[in-house]
C-alpha positions as a Markdown table, in Angstrom:
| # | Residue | x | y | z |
|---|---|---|---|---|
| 1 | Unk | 28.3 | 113.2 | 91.5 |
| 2 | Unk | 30.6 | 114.5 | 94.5 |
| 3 | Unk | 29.5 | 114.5 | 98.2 |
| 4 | Unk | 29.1 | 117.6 | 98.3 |
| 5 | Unk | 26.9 | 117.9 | 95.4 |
| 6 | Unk | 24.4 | 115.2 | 97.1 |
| 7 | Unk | 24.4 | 116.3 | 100.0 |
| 8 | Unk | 23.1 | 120.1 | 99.0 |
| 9 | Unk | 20.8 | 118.5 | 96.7 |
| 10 | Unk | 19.0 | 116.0 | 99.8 |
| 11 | Unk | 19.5 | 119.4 | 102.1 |
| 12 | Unk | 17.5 | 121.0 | 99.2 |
| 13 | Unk | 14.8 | 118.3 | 98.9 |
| 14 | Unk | 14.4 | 118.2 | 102.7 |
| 15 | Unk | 14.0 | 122.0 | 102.7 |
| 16 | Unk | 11.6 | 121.6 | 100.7 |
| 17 | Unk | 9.3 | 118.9 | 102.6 |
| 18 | Unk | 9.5 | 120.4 | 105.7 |
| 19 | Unk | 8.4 | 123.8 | 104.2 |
| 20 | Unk | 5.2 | 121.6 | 102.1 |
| 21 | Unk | 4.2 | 120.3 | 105.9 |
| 22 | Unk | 5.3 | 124.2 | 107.7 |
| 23 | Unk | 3.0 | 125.6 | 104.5 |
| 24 | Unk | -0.3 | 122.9 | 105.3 |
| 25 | Unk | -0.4 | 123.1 | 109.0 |
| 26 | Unk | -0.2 | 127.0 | 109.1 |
| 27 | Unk | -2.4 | 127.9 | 106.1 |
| 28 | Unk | -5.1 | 125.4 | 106.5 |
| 29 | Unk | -5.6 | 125.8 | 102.7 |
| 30 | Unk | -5.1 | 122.5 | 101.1 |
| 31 | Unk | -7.6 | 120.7 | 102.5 |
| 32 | Unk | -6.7 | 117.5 | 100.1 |
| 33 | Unk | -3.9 | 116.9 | 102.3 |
| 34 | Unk | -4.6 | 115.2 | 105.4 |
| 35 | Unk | -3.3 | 117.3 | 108.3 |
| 36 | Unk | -1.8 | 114.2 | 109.9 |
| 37 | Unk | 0.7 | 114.2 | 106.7 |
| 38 | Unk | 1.8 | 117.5 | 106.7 |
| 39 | Unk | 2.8 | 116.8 | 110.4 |
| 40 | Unk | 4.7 | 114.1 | 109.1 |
| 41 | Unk | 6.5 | 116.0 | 106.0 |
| 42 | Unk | 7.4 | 118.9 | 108.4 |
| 43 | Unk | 9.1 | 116.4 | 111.1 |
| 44 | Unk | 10.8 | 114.1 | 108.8 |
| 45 | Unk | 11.7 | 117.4 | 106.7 |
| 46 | Unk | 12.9 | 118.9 | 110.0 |
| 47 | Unk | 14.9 | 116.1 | 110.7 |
| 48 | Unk | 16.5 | 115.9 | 107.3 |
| 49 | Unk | 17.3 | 119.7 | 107.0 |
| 50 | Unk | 19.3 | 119.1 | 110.5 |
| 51 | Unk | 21.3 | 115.7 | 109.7 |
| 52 | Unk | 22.0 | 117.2 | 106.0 |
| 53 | Unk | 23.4 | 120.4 | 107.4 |
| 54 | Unk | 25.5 | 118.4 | 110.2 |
| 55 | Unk | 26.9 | 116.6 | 107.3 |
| 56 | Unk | 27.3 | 119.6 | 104.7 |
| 57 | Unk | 29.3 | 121.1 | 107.5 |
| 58 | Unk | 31.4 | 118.1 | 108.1 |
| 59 | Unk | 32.4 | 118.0 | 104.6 |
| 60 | Unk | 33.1 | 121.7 | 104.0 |
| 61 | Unk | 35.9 | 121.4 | 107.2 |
| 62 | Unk | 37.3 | 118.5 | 105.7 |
């Protein structure tokens, strides 16, 4: 798998978290997760989206 390939793929999956946590705290409609959880899959998902996009950028100039 190239770089590039990975690196969309964990930008994808971290899209992806951070919108499960965004989806929880705003809705209020899946009460079987623990609100304290979806604060944490929107931060690390947050933080994931931004590190994965620094480095998806980094390889596209190179």
């Amino acid at each position: 798998m190239n770089n590039k390939t990975g690196t969309i793929i964990t930008l994808t999956g971290s899209l992806l978290i951070f919108a499960f946590g965004m989806f929880r705290i705003l809705t209020e409609s899946l009460a079987s997760t623990p609100l304290f959880a979806a604060y944490v899959f929107a931060i690390a998902g947050f933080i994931g989206v931004v590190s994965n996009g620094m480095a998806l950028r980094k390889l596209q100039t190179d």
